[in-house]
C-alpha positions as CSV (number, residue, x, y, z in Angstrom):
1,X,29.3,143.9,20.4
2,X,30.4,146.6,22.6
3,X,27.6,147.1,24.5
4,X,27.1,143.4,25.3
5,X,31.2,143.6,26.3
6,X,30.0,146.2,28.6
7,X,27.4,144.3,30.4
8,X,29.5,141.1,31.2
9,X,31.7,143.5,32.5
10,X,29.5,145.4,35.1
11,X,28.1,141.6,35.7
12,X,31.4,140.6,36.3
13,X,32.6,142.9,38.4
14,X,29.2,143.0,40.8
15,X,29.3,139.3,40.8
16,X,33.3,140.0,42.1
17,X,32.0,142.8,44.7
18,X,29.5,139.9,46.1
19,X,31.5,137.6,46.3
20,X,34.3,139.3,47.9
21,X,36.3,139.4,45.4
22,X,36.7,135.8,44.4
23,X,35.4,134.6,41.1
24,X,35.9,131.2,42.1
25,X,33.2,128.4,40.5
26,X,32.3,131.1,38.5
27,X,33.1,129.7,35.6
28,X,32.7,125.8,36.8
29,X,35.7,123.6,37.8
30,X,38.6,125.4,38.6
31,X,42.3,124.0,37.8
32,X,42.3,122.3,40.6
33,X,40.5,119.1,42.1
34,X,36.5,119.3,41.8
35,X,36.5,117.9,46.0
36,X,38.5,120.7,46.9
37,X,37.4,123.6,45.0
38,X,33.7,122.4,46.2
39,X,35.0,122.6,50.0
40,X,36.3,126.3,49.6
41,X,33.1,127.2,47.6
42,X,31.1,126.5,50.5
43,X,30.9,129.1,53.2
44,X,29.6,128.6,56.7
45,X,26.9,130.8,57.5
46,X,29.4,133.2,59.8
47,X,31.8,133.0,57.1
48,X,29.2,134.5,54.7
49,X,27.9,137.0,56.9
50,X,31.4,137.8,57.3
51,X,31.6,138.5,53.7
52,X,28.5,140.7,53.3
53,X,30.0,142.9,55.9
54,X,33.1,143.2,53.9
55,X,31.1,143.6,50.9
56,X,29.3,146.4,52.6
57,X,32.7,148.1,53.9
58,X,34.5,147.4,50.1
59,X,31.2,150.0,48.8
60,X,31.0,152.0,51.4
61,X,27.3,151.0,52.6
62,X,24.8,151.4,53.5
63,X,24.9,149.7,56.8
64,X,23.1,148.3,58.7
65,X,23.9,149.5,62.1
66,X,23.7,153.3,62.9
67,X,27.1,152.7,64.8
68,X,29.4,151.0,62.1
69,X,31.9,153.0,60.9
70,X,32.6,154.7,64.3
71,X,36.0,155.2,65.4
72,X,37.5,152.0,66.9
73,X,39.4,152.9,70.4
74,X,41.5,150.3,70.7
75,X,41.1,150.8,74.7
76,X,42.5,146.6,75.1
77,X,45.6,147.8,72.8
78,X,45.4,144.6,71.0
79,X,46.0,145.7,67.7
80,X,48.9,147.8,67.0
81,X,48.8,151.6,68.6
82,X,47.5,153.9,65.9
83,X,46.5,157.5,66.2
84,X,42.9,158.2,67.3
85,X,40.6,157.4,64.2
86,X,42.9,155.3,62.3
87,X,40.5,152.5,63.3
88,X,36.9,152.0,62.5
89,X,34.4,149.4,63.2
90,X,31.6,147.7,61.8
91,X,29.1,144.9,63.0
92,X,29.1,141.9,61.7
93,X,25.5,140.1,61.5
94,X,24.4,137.5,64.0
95,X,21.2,136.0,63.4
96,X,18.7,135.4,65.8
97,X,20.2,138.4,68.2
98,X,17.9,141.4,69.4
99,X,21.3,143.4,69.3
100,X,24.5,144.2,67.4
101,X,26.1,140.8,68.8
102,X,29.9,140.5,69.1
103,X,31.0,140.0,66.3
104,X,32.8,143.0,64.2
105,X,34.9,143.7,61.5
106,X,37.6,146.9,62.2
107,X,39.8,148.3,60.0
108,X,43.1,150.5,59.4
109,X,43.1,153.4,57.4
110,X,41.5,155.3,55.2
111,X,40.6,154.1,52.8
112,X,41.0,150.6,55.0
113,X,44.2,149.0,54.5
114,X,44.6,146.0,57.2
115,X,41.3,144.7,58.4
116,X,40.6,142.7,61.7
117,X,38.0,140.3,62.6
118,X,37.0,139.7,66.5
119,X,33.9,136.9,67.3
120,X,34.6,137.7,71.5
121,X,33.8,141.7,71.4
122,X,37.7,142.7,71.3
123,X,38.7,139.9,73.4
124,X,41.3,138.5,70.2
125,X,41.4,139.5,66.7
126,X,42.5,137.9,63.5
127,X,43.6,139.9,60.9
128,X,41.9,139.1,57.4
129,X,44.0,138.4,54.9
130,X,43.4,139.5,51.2
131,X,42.6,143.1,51.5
């Protein structure tokens, strides 16, 4: 009994890691209205790659990019002014691009404690929330 206890609990928790942290429809119906709990189960294609990258970040890699996880300058001093390597970044996927694309995840800390998203190469930022 303990060893199958064990094994719905490393399933569990990979199936958490994967899904960025949300065990949502796991189970089935949540406690809340089947319409909406369909809506937030499905994720746009950005807002899964998205995910992956936080996934990736959240384990530590590997990544897919030899530059993510380099020091994030924060040269348009949009986010708030940090010392030099407080902030990292990390690509997140676009498919159908020869290149990194514009899209990246940075974070704050280390380990990360605030995370920002930019889809305009460090034009704006939003910050995630949840993490």
């Amino acid at each position: 009994m303990k060893k199958i206890l064990s094994v719905l609990v490393v399933i569990l928790a990979l199936f958490q890691l994967q899904s960025g942290g949300h065990l949502d429809g796991l189970f089935g119906e949540s406690s809340s209205s089947s319409q909406s709990s369909s809506t937030q189960s499905r994720l746009s294609p950005q807002e899964l790659e998205l995910q992956q990258t936080l996934a990736l970040i959240r384990s530590n890699g590997p990544f897919p990019y030899q530059r993510d996880g380099i020091v994030f300058e924060n040269r348009e001093r949009l986010l708030p002014i940090k010392s030099r390597g407080y902030y990292r970044e990390y690509t997140v996927d676009t498919p159908g691009l020869s290149h990194r694309g514009p899209r990246r995840v940075v974070t704050g800390g280390n380990p990360p404690e605030v995370y920002y998203y930019t889809e305009d190469h460090y034009r704006s930022f939003v910050r995630i929330q949840g993490h």
